[in-house]
N, C-alpha and C positions, 0 to 999 in steps of 0.2 A: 552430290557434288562435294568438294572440298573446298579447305582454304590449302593454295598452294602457296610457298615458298621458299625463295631461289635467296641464295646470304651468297652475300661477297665480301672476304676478310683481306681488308687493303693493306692492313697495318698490324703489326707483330706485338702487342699488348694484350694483357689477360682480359678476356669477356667472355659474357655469358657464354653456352652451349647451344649449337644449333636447334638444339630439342628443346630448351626453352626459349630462345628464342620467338620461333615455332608455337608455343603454347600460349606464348602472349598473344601474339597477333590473333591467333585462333578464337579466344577469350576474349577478343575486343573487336571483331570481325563477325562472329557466326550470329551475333543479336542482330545482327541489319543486313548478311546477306550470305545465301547458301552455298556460293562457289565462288575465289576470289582468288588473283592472284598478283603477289607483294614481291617486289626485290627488297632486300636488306642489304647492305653496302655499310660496314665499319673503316672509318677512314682515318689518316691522322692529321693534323695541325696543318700540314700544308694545303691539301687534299679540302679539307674543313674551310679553310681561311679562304681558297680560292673557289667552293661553291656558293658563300657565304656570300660574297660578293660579289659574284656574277649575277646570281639573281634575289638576292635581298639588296645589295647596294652598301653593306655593311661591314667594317673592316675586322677580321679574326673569325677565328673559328666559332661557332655554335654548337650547341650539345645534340640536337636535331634536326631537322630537313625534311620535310616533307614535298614529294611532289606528286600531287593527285596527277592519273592520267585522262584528258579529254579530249572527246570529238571521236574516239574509237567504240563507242560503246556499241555501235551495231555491228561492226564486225571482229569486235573483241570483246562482248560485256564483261568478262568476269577478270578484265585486266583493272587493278584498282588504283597503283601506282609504285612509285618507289620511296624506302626511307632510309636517310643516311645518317649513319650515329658518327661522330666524333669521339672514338674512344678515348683520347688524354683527357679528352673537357669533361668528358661524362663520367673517369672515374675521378677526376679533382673535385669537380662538384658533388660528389659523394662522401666523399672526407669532409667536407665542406659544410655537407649538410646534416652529418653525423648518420648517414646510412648506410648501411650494405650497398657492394657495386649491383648485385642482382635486386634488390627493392629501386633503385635508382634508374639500374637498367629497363627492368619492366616497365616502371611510370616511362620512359623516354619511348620505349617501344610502343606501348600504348597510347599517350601524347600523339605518336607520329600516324599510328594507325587512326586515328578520330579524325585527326587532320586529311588522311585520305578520304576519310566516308563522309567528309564535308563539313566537321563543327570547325570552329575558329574559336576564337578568343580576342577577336579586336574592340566589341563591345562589352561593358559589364555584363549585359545579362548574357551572353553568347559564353563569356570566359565561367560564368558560373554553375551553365550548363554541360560544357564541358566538362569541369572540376568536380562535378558529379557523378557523372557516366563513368572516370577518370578512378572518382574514388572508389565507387561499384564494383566496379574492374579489376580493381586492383584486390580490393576485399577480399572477392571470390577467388582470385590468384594465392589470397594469404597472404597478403601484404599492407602496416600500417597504411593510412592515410600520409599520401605524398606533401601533403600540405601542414 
C-alpha cells in the first residue's frame, strides 16, 4: 500500500512542490502505517481565520490545522484526515524565525501529520514527545531542529 495524497492550492502564494509536499507526509506517516490517505489544502488569511474559528473558537489565522478523521475506520481505514496550512502565516513565521520557507514548511506538514496519527501537545510530556518524533523527522528529511 501507499501513503496517498490529494493537495488543494486555495491561495496564489509561493509554497513548497507537490512532490515534497508528498515526501514529508510520507516521512512522517509510513513509521506508523502502511497505507494512508491525507488531503493538504493551502489556504489564505481569510480561508485561515474562518477555519480557525469555527472549530478552535480562536480569532485569526493559524499556521496549521489539523483534522484527524473518525468513526470511518471500518469502511475507510486508511482515510487518516485532512491538513490545512495558512500559507501567509506559514511564510511570515519563517522570516520570523530566521528559516527557509521549505524547513518551516516541512516541520508544519509534519506537525500536522502527528496530529493526525494522534500525538498532541496539550501536555508537557505529550508536547515533548511530539517534539521528538518532530525532530527525527525532520533530521531524516535534512532539516535543522525546528526548535
Amino acid at each position: 500500500m501507499a501513503i496517498a495524497v490529494e493537495i488543494q492550492r486555495a491561495c496564489r502564494v509561493v509554497t513548497p512542490t507537490n512532490a515534497e509536499l508528498r515526501r514529508w507526509l510520507k516521512q512522517a506517516i509510513q513509521p506508523y502505517r502502511d497505507a494512508a490517505t491525507v488531503t493538504v489544502r493551502i489556504v489564505d488569511e481569510v480561508e485561515g481565520s474562518a477555519l480557525n474559528k469555527r472549530w478552535r473558537g480562536k480569532t485569526g489565522p493559524t499556521n496549521v490545522l489539523a483534522f484527524p478523521l473518525e468513526g470511518l475506520e471500518t469502511i475507510a481505514p486508511d482515510l487518516l484526515g485532512d491538513i490545512v496550512v495558512c500559507a501567509p502565516v506559514a511564510a511570515a513565521e519563517a522570516e520570523i524565525q530566521h528559516k527557509t520557507l521549505k524547513q518551516h514548511w516541512a516541520h508544519l506538514i509534519v506537525h500536522g501529520a502527528l496530529h493526525l496519527l494522534g500525538f498532541d501537545h496539550l501536555r508537557r510530556t505529550e508536547a515533548r514527545a511530539m517534539e521528538a518524533v518532530e525532530r527525527h523527522v525532520l533530521a531524516d528529511l535534512g532539516y535543522p531542529d525546528p526548535y
